[in-house]
N, C-alpha and C positions, 0 to 999 in steps of 0.2 A: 504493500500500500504506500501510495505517493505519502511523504513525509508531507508535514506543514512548513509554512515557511516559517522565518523565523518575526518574533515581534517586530523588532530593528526595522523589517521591511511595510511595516503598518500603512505608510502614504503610497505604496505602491497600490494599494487597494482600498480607496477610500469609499466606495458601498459599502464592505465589505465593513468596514473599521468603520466605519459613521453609522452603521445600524448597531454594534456592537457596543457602543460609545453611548449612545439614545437611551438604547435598552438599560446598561449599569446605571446611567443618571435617573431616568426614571425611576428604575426600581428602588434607588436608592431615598430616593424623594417621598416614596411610597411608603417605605422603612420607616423613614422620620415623620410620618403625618402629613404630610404636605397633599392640598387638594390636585391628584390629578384625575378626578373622578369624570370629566369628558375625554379620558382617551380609550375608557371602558366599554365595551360592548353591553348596551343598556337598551331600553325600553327607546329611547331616543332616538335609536338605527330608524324607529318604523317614523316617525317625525322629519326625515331626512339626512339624519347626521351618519350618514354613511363614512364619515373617515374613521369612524371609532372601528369599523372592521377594518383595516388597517393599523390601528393606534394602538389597539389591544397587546400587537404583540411583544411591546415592550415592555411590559413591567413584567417581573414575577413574583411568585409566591414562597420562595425562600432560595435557598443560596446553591442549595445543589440544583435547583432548576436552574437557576441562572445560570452559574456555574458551565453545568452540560451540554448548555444551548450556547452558552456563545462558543463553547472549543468547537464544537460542531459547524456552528455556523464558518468560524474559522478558518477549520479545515477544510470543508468542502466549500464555501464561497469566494476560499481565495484561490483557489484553482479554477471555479468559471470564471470568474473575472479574469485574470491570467488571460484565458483562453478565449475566450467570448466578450473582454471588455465592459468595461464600467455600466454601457447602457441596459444593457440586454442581462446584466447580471443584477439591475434594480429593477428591471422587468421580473427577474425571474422571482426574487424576493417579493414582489405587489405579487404580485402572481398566488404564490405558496403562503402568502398572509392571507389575502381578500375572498380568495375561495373556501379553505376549511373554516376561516374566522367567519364567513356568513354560514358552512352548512353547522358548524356548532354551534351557533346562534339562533338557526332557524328551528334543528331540531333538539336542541337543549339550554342552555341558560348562557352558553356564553363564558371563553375563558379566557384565558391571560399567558403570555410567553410566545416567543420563536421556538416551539416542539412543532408547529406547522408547518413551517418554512422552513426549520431542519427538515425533516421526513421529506420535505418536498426535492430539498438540494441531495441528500441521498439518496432518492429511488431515480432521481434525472441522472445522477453519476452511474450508479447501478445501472439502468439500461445503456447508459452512452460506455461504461467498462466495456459492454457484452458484444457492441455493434461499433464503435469506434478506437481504432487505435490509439490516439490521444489518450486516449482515458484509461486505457488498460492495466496500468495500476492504479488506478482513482478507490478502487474499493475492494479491500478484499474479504476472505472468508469470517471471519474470525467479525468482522465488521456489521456483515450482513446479521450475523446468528445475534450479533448482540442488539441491532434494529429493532429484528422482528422478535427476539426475545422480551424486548422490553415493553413492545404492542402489548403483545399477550400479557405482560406481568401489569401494565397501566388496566389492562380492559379488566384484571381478575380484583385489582385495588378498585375498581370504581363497581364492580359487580357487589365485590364484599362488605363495602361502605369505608374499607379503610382509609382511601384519598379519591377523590373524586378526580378524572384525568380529560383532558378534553380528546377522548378517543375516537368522536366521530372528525376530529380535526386531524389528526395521523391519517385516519385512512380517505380521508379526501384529500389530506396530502399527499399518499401512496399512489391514491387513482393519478392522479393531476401531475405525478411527474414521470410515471410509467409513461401516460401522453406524451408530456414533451420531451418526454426520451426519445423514444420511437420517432416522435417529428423530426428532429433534428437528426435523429440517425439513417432514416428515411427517407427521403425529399419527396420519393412518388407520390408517399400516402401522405404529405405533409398537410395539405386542406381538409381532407374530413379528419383527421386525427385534429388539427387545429378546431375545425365545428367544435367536435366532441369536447374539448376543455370551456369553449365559448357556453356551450351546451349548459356546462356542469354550473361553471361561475356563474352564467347569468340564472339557472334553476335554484342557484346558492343564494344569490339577489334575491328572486322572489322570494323563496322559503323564508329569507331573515325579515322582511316588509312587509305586502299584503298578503303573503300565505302562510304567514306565522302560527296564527292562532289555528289554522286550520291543520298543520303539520306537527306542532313541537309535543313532544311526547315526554317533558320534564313535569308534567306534574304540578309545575311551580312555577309554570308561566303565568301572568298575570299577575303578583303578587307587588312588584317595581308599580306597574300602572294605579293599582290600589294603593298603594301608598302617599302615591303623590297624587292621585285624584283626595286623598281625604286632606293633605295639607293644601292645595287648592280652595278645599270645602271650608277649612277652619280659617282661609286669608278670603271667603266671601266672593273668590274667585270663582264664580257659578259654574262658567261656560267652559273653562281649561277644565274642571272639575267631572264635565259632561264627557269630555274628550276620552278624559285617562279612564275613569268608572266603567264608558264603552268599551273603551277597548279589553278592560280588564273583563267583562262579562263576555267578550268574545272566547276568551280563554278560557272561562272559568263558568259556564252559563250555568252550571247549580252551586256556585257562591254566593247565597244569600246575602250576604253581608256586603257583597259588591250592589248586588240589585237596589237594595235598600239605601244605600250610599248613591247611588245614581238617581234615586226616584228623589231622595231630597233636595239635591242639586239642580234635577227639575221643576221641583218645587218651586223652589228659591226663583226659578227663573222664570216663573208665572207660567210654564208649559203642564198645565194639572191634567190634559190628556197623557203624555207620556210618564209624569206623574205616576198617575194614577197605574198605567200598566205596568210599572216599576216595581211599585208598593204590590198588586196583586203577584207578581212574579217573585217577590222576595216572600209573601206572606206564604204561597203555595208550596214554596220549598224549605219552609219552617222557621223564618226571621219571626222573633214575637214580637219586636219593635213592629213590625210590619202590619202584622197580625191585628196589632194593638189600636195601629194606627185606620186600619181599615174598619175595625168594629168604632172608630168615631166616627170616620166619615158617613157609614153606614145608619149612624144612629140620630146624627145632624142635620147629615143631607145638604152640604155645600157643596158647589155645582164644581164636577159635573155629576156630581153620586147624588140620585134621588135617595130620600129616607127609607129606609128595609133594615126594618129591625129583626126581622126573622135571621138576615144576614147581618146585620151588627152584632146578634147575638154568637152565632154561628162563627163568626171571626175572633171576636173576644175569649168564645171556650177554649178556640185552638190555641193564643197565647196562655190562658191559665193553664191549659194542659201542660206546658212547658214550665211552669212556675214563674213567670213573669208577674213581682209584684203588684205592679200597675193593674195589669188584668186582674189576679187574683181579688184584689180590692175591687174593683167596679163590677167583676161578675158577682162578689159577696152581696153586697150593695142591688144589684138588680133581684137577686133571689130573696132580699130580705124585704123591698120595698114594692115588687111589680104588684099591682093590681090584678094582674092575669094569673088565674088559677093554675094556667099549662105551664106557669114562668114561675110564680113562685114556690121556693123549697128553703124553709127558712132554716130547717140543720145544715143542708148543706154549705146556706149561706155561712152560719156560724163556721164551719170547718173553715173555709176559704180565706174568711177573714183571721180566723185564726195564724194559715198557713201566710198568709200577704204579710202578718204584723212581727212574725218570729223571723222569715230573711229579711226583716230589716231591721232588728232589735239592737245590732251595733248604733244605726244610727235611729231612730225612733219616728214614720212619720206619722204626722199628726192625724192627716187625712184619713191613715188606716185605720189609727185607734177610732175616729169617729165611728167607721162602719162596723168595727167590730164591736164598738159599744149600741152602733144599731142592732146587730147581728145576735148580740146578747140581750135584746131589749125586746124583741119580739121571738125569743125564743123563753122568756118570760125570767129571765135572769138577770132583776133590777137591781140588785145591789152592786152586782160585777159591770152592769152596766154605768151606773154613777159612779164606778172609783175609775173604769177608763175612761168618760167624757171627762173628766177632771184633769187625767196625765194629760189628754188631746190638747184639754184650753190651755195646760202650762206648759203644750209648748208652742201654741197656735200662732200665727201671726194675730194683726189687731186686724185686721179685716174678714179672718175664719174667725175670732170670738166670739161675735155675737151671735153667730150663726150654733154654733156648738154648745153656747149657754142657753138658747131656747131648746135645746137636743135635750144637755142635760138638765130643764127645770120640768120637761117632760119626763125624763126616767126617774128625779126623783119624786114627782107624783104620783106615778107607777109604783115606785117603792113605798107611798107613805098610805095608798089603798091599800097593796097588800099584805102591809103591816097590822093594819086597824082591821083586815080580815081574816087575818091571821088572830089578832085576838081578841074575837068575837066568840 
């Protein structure tokens, strides 16, 4: 195997040493805290910042990666360039970044390092060994076995959970310089072997853009766009907020909590048609916030939801079912107060109110203790009902007061009958 040259000779190959040079600064930069958070491969690509599949491949994630990648890069870069020249030798390096860095971004989350553009500059050496002279000690045994040794040892760490590796980036690096192996060793076949790399990187382009959400198979796509759709939402920022929620429900279309997060952002932005489809999309797939929020509409009837209270009811039991305080208190509350025979159930009101007042006994609210001293007041339990309307008022606001002292000058009237008939 062709020796490397020696350092001493660095300007003689300055692709070669100015990728190498980028790479250690960054990563170093990356080491110390320093924001280089736009050269990452992020939610961002699909927004247009296509350099970030290129930028990616400079930092890395510790020293023996680094380490590995740049002698590699080294060794095999400073012999195309050598051979091939400066231009054609940052072609090849765009080349071995921008294709694996979009197909791992399109079908997984997106990594970090020159392991791409290695794989890529060693499988182009490897075919150009086999079909040109030049090259014929560019690579030898002992070389190969340790390549593809270390595929397989990345693909078995990222199978096991022990390092996560960007393995679908090796083997579209593998494809993509078998190609331009063959091109350049070939001339005949040089045009459809050329197609077929054009093929690969531009199906790399879409998969990492618009056919993301439709290809990526991590699981954990969508999570970047939730995020920052919700700091959007908390800067009032409505419509960026719409943007990222979307896209995140593309990825993730039975993440509730995306749904719900989008339907309030259209809220906010006066669109209560898409609204409204939001909240039922987040409530049918078990958001109780949603749920919660649908048995108000349902039970108020602002436009566009006419009033249906069979279905306010029916939305409201599916957050209580989930233990959703809020719910739990307003379905206690209906079952203790409805006038409808079919609707009220005044034990179980009692249960519910019980259950709304104990998860929230850290902090205490007021409004539960109210109903559950109703809930106790028509299940004929006035005593326990005037010492909870009591804790309620102490710790009411001045606006629930007066409301909760006419509550409790009722239960203790209640109590002061069934006291004088009690002893009679």
């Amino acid at each position: 195997m062709r020796q490397p040259p020696k350092l001493s000779t660095a300007f003689h190959y300055p692709v070669v040493t100015g990728t190498a040079l980028i790479a250690i600064a960054v990563t170093l930069a990356w080491w110390a805290k320093i924001d280089i958070s736009p050269l990452f491969a992020s939610a961002m690509i699909r927004r247009g910042e296509l350099w970030r599949l290129i930028t990616c491949m400079f930092p890395h994630a510790g020293i023996l990666h680094l380490a590995f990648n740049i002698y590699w890069l080294w060794v095999f870069g400073t012999l195309l360039e050598e051979e091939f020249g400066h231009l054609k030798t940052a072609g090849f390096i765009l080349l071995f970044a921008f294709g694996p860095s979009a197909w791992e971004f399109a079908l997984g989350l997106g990594g970090v390092g020159l392991s791409g553009v290695g794989y890529g500059l060693f499988g182009l050496l490897w075919m150009l060994s086999r079909q040109d002279e030049r090259f014929r000690e560019a690579i030898d045994a002992r070389t190969v076995q340790l390549f593809i040794g270390w595929f397989l040892l990345c693909i078995v760490t990222t199978v096991t959970r022990i390092m996560p590796v960007g393995n679908v980036a090796h083997a579209i690096g593998a494809v993509l310089r078998i190609l331009a192996g063959l091109a350049f060793a070939k001339p005949n076949t040089r045009a459809p072997l050329t197609a077929g790399i054009s093929a690969i990187v531009l199906a790399g382009l879409w998969g990492s853009t618009l056919g993301r959400p439709r290809i990526n198979l991590s699981g954990q796509a969508g999570f970047e766009e939730g995020q920052w759709g919700y700091q959007e939402l908390a800067a009032n920022k409505n419509e960026e907020a719409i943007r990222w929620f979307r896209d995140a429900v593309r990825y993730q279309p039975r993440g509730s909590a995306y749904w719900y997060d989008l339907s309030l952002a259209y809220l906010r932005s006066e669109n209560k048609t898409e609204a409204l489809a939001a909240f039922r999309k987040s409530a049918e797939l078990g958001q109780p916030e949603a749920q919660y929020y649908l048995w108000e509409l349902y039970e108020h009837g602002p436009e566009p939801v006419p009033v249906d209270h069979v279905q306010a009811l029916y939305w409201l039991k599916k957050a209580a079912d989930q233990k959703y305080p809020d719910a739990l208190n307003d379905l206690a509350w209906t079952y203790a107060t409805s006038s409808d025979p079919s609707v009220r159930n005044t034990a179980a009101a009692l249960d519910l109110a019980r259950q709304a007042v104990e998860l929230g006994k850290d902090h205490p609210n007021p409004s539960h203790l109210d109903t559950l001293a109703e809930a106790l007041y028509v299940n004929g339990q006035y005593r326990d009902a005037v010492e909870t309307e009591q804790k309620a008022i102490a710790l009411a606001t001045d606006e629930k007061k007066n409301g909760f002292e006419k509550q409790l000058k009722q239960y203790q009237e209640a109590l002061s009958r069934n006291q004088r008939q009690g002893s009679r």
